[in-house]
C-alpha positions in Angstrom: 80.8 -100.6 -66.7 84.0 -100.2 -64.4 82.6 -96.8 -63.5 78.7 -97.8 -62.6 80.1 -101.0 -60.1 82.5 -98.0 -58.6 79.4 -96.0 -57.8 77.4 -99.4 -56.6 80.2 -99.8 -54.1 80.6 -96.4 -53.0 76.2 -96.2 -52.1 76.9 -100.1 -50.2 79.6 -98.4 -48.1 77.2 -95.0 -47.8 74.5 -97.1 -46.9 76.5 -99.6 -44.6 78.2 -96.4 -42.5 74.4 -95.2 -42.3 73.2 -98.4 -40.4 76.2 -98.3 -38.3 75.7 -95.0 -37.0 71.8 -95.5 -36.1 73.2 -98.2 -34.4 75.3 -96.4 -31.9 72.6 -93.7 -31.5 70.3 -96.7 -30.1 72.6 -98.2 -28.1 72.9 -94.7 -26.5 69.2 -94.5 -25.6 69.5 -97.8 -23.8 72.0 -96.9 -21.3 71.6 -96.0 -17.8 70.4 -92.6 -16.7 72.2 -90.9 -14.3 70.7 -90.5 -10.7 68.0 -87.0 -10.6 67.9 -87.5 -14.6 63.9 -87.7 -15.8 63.3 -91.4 -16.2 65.7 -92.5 -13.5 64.4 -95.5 -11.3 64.0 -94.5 -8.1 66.1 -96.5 -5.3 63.7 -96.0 -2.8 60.9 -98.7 -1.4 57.3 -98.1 -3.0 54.5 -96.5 -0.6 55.1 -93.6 1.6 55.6 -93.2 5.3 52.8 -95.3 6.5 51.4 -98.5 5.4 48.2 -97.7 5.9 45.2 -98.1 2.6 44.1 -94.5 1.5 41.4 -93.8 3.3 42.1 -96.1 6.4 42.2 -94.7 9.5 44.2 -95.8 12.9 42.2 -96.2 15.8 43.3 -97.4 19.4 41.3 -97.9 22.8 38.0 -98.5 23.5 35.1 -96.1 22.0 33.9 -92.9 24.1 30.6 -92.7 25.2 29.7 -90.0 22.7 31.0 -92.1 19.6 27.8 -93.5 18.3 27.4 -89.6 17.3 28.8 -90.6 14.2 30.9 -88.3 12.2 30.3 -85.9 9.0 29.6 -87.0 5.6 33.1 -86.4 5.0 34.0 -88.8 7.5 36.0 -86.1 9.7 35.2 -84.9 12.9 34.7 -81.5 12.6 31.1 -81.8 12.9 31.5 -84.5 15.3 28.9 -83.2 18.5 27.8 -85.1 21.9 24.5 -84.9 23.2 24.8 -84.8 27.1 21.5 -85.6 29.1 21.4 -83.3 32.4 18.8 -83.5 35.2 17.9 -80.5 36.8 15.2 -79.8 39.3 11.8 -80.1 38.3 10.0 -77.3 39.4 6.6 -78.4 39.3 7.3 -82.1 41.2 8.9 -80.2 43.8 5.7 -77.5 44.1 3.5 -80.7 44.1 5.5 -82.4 46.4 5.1 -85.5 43.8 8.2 -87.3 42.6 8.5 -88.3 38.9 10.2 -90.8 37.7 13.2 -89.8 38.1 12.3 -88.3 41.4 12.7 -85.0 41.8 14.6 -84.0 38.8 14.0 -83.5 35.3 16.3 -84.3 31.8 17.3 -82.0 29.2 19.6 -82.6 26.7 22.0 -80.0 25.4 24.5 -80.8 22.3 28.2 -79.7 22.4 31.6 -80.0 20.1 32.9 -83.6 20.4 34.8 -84.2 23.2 36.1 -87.4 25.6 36.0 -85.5 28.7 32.1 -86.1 28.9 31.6 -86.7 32.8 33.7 -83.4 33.4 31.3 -81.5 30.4 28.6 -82.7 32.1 28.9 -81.7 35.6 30.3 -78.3 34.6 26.4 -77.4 32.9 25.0 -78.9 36.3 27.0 -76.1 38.0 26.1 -73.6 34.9 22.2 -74.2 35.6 19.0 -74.1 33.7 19.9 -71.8 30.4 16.6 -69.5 29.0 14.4 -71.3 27.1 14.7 -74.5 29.6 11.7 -73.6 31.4 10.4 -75.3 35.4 14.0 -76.2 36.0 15.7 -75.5 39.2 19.6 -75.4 39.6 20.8 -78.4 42.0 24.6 -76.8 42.3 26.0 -74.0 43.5 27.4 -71.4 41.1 30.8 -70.8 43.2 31.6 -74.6 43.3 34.6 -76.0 42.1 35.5 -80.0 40.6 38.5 -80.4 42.6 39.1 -84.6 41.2 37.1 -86.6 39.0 37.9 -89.9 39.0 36.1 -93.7 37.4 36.8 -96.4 39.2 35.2 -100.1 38.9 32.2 -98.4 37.5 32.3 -95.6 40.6 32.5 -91.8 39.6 34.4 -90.3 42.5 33.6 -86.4 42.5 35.6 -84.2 44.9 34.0 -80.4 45.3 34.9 -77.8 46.7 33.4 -76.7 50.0 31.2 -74.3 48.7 29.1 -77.3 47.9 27.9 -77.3 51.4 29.0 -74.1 52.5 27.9 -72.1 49.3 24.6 -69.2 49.8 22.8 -71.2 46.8 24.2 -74.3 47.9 20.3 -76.2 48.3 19.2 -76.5 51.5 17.0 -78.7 53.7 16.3 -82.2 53.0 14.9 -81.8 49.9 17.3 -79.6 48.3 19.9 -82.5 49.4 17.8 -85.1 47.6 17.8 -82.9 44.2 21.8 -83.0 44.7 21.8 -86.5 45.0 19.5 -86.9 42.3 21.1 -84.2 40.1 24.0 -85.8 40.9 23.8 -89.7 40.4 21.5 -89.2 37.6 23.6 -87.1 35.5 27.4 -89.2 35.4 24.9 -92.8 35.4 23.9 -91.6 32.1 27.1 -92.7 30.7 27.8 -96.4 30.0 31.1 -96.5 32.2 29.4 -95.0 35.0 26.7 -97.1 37.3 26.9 -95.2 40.7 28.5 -92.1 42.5 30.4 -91.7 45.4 30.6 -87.4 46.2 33.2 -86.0 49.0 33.9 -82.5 49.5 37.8 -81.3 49.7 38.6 -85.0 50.2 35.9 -85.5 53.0 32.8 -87.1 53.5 30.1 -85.3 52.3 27.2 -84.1 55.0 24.9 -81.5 54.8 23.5 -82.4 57.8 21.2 -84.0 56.6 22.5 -87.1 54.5 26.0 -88.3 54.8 27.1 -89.8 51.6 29.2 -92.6 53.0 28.7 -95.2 50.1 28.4 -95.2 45.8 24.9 -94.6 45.0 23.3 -95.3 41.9 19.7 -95.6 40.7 18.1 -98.2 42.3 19.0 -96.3 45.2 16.3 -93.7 44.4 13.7 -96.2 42.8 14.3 -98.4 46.3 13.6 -95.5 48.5 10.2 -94.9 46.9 9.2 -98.4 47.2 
């Protein structure tokens, strides 16, 4: 009997040294990890560099002309294009000697990669001319003429050419060819919201062709007023 109780004893104490152990190995998985071990909490603030929501974007300043274009179905701009209206002469009008109504000139609109420097785009083409396909148009600048300041102010595009926009052999001539200038001109930059008239010098000067002297900002009731 003394034998069996000895044995009892010795499996309690077994048994108790057993519990004891798993103890200490779960009191080891509780304590801290050491800083760069898996599972350690980092001590830095949650979110990344910006506070922004995925998918928001930052915008600033008032919208361009050309941003009702929209963007991709992606929502980036890479497809992003501007359609710029440009008024060249019309060919027929001026063989009839009947003014449309725009006068003198005609629109077509040509599409381009997005850009904010619209005004500038557009008077560049003016000076490229009627490309193939864009028939009965006449060119209205010189091909040698250079933008030497563009300028908005208080609704006023300020245009400073070179001289070769008097001076120029394809520079137009006569009365006529000043009016599809002027027409070219005022009717192309007023196409944009931020634009309502033009004021056009050349190398700083006030522009004459000997014809007109363009002393004040015109716009388009200038054109529409001179017909009536």
């Amino acid at each position: 009997m003394k034998k069996r109780i000895m044995l009892l004893d010795l499996a309690l104490v077994v048994v108790f040294l057993s519990v004891l152990a798993g103890g200490c190995a779960l009191y080891q998985q509780n304590t801290p990890l050491e800083p760069g071990e898996p599972g350690h909490d980092s001590t830095e603030p949650p979110g990344g560099e910006s506070d922004t929501a995925p998918g928001e974007e930052l915008t600033s300043g008032e919208p361009s002309p050309d941003d009702a274009n929209g963007k991709d179905e992606n929502g980036t701009d890479e497809a992003r294009k501007v359609k710029i209206t440009l008024y060249f002469g019309d060919q027929k009008a001026i063989e009839d000697g009947i003014p449309g109504e725009t006068g003198y000139v005609r629109p077509v609109v040509r599409e381009f990669p997005h850009t904010t420097a619209v005004l500038r785009l557009a008077l560049q083409e003016l000076i490229r001319g009627p490309l193939p396909g864009e028939s009965n148009l006449v060119k209205t600048l010189p091909a040698t003429v250079q933008i030497l300041s563009l300028k908005i102010e208080n609704e006023v595009a300020i245009i400073d050419f070179s001289e070769e926009l008097v001076t120029a052999p394809d520079s137009p001539g006569g009365s006529l060819g000043g009016s599809l200038l002027m027409q070219s001109l005022v009717y192309t930059a007023t196409e944009f919201p931020t634009v309502k008239s033009v004021l056009v010098t050349v190398n700083g000067q006030t522009y004459s062709d000997g014809h007109f002297i363009w002393e004040e900002p015109i716009g388009r009731e200038y054109f529409t007023s001179s017909c009536g």
